[in-house]
C-alpha positions as CSV (number, residue, x, y, z in Angstrom):
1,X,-42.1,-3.1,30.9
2,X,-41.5,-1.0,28.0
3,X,-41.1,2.6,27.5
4,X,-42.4,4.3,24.5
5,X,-40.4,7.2,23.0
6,X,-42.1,10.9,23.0
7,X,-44.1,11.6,19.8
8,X,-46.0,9.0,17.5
9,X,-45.6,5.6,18.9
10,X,-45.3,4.1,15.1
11,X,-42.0,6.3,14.1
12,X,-39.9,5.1,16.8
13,X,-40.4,1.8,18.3
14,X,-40.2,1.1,22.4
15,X,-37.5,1.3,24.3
16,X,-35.8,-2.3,24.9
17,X,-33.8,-1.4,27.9
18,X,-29.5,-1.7,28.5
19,X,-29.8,-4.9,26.8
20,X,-29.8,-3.8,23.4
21,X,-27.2,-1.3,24.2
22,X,-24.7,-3.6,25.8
23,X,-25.5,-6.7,22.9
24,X,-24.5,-4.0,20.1
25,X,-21.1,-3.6,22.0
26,X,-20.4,-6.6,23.2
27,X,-20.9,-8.1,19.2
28,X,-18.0,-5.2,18.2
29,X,-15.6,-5.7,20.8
30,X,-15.9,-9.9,20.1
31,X,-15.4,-9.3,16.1
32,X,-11.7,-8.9,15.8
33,X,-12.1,-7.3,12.1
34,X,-15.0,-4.6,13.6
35,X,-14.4,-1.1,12.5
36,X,-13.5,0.1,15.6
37,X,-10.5,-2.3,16.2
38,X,-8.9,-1.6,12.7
39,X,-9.4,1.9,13.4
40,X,-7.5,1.6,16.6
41,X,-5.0,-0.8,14.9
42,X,-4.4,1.5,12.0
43,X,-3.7,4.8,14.4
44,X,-1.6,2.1,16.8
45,X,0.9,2.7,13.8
46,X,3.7,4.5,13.2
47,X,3.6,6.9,9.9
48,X,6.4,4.7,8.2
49,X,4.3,1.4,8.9
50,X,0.9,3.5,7.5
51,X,3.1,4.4,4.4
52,X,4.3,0.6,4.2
53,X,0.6,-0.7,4.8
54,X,-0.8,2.1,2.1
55,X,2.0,0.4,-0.1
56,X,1.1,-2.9,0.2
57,X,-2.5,-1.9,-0.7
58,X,-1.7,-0.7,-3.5
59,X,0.9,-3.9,-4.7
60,X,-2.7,-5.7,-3.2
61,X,-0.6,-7.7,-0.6
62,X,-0.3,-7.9,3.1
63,X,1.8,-8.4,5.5
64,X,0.9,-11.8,6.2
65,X,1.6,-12.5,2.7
66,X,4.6,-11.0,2.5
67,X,6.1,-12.8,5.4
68,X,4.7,-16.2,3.9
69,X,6.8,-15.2,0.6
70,X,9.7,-17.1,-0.7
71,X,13.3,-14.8,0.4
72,X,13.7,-14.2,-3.3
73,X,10.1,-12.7,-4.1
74,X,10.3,-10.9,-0.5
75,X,13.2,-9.1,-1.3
76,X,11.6,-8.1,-4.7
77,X,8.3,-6.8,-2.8
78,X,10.5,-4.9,-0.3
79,X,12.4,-2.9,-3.3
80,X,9.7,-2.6,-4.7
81,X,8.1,-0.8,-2.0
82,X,11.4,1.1,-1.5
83,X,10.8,2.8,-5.0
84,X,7.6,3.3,-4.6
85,X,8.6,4.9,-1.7
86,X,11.4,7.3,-3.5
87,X,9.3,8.4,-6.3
88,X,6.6,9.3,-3.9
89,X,9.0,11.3,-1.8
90,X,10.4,12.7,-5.5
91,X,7.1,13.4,-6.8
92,X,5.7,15.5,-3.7
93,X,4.4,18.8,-4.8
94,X,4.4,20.2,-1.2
95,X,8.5,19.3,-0.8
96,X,9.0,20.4,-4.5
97,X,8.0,24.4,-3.7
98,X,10.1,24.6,-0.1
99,X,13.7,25.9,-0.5
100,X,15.7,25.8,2.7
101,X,14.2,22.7,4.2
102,X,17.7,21.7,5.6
103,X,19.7,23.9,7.4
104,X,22.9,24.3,9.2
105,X,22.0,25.5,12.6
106,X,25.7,25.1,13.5
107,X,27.4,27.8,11.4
């Protein structure tokens, strides 16, 4: 049985039942690199690990890579990211017109 949609039966094709529906999402949940599961992954995060992944991005590394790195090239890529890091923080236009972000609640 098939169900045709309301209006002109050549703009919209018939209705193929929950089949369709539940194939489309049982494709994305099976696909471990789907959009929806690296959307979850990414929001999983802290911010500190979204400002480390954002970093290796832009280095074009991840963190598979950097784990499979040599302890001397490691510890370059993690001072690297470090100033990165700093001069990010230093360069912040938003931090740059506050005065008074730290205060002594104590005196």
């Amino acid at each position: 049985m098939s169900i045709m949609s309301i209006g002109s039966a050549g703009a919209v094709g018939p209705y193929s039942g929950p089949s369709a529906i539940s194939g489309a999402g049982a494709s994305a949940a099976a696909d471990p690199t789907s959009p929806r599961e690296a959307f979850e992954k990414y929001q999983a995060m802290t911010p500190a690990q979204k400002m480390r992944a954002m970093m290796l991005a832009r280095l074009g590394l991840t963190e598979e890579q950097v784990k499979a790195l040599p302890d001397d090239k490691r510890k370059a890529v993690e001072d690297k990211i470090k100033d990165m890091i700093k001069q990010q923080v230093q360069n912040d236009p938003a931090l740059k017109k506050k005065t008074g972000i730290l205060a002594d609640v104590m005196a």
